[in-house]
C-alpha positions as CSV (number, residue, x, y, z in Angstrom):
1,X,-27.0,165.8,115.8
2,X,-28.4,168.2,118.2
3,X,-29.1,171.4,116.4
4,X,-28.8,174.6,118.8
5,X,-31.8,176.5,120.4
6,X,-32.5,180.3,119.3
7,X,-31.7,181.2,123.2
8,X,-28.6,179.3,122.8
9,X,-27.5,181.2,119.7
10,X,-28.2,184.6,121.1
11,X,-26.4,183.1,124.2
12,X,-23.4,182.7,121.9
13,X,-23.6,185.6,120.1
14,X,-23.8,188.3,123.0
15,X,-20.3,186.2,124.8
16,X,-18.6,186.9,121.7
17,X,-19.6,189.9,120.4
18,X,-17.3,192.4,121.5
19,X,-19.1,195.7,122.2
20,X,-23.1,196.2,121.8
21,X,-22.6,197.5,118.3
22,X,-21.0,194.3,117.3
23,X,-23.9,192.3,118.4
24,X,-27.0,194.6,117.4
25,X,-25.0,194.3,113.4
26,X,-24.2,190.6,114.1
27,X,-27.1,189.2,115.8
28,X,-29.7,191.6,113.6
29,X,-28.2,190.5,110.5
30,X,-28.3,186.9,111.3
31,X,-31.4,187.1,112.2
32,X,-33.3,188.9,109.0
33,X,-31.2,186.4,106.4
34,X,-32.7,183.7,108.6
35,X,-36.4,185.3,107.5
36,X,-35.1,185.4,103.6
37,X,-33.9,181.8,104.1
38,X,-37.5,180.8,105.3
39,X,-39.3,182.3,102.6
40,X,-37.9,179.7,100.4
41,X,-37.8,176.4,103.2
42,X,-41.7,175.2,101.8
43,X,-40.3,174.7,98.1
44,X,-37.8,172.3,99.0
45,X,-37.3,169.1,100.7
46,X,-34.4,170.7,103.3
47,X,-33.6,170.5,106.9
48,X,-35.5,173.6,108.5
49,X,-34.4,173.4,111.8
50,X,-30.4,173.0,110.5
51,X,-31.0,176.1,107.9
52,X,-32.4,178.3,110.9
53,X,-29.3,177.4,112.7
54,X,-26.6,177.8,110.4
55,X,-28.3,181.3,109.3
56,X,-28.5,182.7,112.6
57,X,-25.0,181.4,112.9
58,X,-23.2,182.0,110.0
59,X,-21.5,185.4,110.3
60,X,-20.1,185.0,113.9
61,X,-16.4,184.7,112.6
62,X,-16.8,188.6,112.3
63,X,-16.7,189.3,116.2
64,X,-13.1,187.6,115.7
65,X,-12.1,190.7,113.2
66,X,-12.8,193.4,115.7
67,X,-9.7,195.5,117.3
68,X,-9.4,196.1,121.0
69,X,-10.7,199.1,120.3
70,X,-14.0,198.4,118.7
71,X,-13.4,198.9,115.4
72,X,-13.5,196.6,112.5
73,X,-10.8,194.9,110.5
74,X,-12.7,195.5,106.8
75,X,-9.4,194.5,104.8
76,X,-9.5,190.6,106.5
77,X,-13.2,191.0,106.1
78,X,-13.1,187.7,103.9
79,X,-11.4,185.7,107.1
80,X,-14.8,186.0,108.8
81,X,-16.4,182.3,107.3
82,X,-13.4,180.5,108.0
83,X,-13.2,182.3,112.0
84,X,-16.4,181.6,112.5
85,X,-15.9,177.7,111.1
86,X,-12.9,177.6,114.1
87,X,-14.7,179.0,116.7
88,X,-17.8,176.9,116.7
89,X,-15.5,174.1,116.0
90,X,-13.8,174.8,118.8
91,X,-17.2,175.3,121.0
92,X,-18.0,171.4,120.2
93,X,-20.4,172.4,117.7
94,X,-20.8,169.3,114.8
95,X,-19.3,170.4,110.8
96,X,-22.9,170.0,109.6
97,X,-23.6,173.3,111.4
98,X,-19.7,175.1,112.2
99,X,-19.7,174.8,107.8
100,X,-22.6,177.3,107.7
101,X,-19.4,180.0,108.4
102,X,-16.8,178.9,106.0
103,X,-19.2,178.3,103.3
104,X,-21.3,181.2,102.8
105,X,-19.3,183.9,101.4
106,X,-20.0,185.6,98.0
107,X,-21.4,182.8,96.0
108,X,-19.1,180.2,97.2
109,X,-15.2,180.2,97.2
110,X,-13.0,177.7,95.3
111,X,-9.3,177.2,96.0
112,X,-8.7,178.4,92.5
113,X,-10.2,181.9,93.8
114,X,-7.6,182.0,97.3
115,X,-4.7,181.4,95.0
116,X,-5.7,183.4,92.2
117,X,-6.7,186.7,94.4
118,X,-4.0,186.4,97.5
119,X,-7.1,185.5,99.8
120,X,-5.8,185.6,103.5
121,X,-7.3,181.8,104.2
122,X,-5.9,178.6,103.7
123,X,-5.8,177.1,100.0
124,X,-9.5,175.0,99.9
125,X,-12.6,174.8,98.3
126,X,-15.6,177.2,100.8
127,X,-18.1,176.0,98.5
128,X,-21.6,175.2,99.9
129,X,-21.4,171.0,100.4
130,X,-25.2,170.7,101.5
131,X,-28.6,172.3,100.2
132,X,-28.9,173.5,103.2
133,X,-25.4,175.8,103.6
134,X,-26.5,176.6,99.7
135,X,-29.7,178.0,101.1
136,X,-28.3,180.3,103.4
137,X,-25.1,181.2,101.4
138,X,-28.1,182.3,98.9
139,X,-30.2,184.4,101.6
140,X,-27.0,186.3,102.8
141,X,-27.1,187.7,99.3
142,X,-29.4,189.4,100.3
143,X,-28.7,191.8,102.7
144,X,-26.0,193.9,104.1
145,X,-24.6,195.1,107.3
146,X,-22.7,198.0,106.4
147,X,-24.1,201.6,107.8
148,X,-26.7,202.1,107.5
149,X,-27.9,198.1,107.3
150,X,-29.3,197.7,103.7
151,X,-31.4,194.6,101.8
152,X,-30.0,193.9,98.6
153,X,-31.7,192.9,95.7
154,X,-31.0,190.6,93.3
155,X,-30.4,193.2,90.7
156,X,-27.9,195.0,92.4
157,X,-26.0,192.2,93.9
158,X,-26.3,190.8,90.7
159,X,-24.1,193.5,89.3
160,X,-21.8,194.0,92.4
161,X,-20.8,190.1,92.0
162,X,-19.1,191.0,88.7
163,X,-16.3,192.2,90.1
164,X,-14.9,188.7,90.8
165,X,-15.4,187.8,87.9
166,X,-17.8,186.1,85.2
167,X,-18.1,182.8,86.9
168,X,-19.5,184.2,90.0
169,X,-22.1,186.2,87.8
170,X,-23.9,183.3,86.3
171,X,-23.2,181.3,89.7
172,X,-25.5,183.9,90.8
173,X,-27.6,184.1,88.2
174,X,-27.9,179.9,88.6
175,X,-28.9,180.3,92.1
176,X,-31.7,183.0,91.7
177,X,-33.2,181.0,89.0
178,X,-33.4,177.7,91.4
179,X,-34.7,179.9,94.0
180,X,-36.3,182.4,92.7
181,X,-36.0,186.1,94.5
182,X,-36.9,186.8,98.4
183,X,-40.0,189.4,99.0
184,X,-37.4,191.7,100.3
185,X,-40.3,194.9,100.9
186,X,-42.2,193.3,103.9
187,X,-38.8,192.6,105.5
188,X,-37.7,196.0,104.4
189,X,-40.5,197.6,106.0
190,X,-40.4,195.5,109.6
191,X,-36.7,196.0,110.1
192,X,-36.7,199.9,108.3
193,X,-33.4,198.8,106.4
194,X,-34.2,200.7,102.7
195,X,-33.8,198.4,99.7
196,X,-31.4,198.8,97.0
């Protein structure tokens, strides 16, 4: 499998990102859970090249929820992973990497959940299927693009997670333990995105 260049990425990003905005949120975002996801690539046995990739991929479903006039569809926010899944799909990319999308919202989403809460995707299982997609799905955790662009620690998403429910609290609370948390402060102070 031939895993995309960074240039390539960008490439991709900036010809579907819709307006400027879009991609500085996008791009930028992809970019600093790609750093979190790194921190942790020397304590495991994983694929680094394929984690880069999917990270700096992963969220470019959302350029597909934007309006012809800029703005941003928050209600089919959750549609993003499984957009993005379709259009790298359609782009030729391989499922090892077009998966990164469709599998890396909250901490994983189980047909049980799209039934259960009226979730605009089709009934199946977006649960990370590699320790690689679990990697970044974890790293995303971490950080936020709304305004202004936040990191998130694992404290506060830890409590924000609740609100789907208990299983997705001690999913969480699984993951941080086999992981262990990011150093979100040197990030924080490169990129000048507070911590909260």
């Amino acid at each position: 499998m031939r895993i995309p260049t960074d240039r390539e990425i960008r490439a991709l990003h900036r010809d579907h990102a819709p307006t400027r905005e879009a991609f500085e949120s996008v791009h930028s975002h992809c970019e600093l859970v790609c750093r979190i996801a790194e921190q942790f690539l020397g304590r495991w046995d994983l694929d680094g090249d394929l984690v880069r990739a999917g990270a700096l991929l992963h969220d470019v479903g959302v350029y597909r929820l934007y309006t012809p006039d800029g703005e941003l569809d928050t209600l089919g926010y959750v549609r993003h992973g499984v957009l993005g899944h379709e259009l790298l799909r359609d782009l030729g990319f391989p499922d090892e990497i077009s998966r990164f999308c469709s599998r890396h919202t909250g901490v994983g989403i189980t047909r049980d959940d799209v039934r259960r809460q009226s979730l605009p995707i089709p009934i199946d299982d977006y649960i990370p299927g590699s320790p690689e997609e679990e990697l970044v799905m974890y790293a995303d955790k971490f950080h936020s693009k709304r305004t202004p662009p936040v990191f998130v620690s694992g404290d506060t998403y830890a409590d924000a997670v609740g609100r789907w429910g208990v299983d997705k609290v001690i999913a969480f609370g699984a993951l941080r333990q086999r992981y262990g948390d990011p150093d979100l402060e040197s990030l924080s102070s490169v990129a000048g995105h507070g911590v909260t």
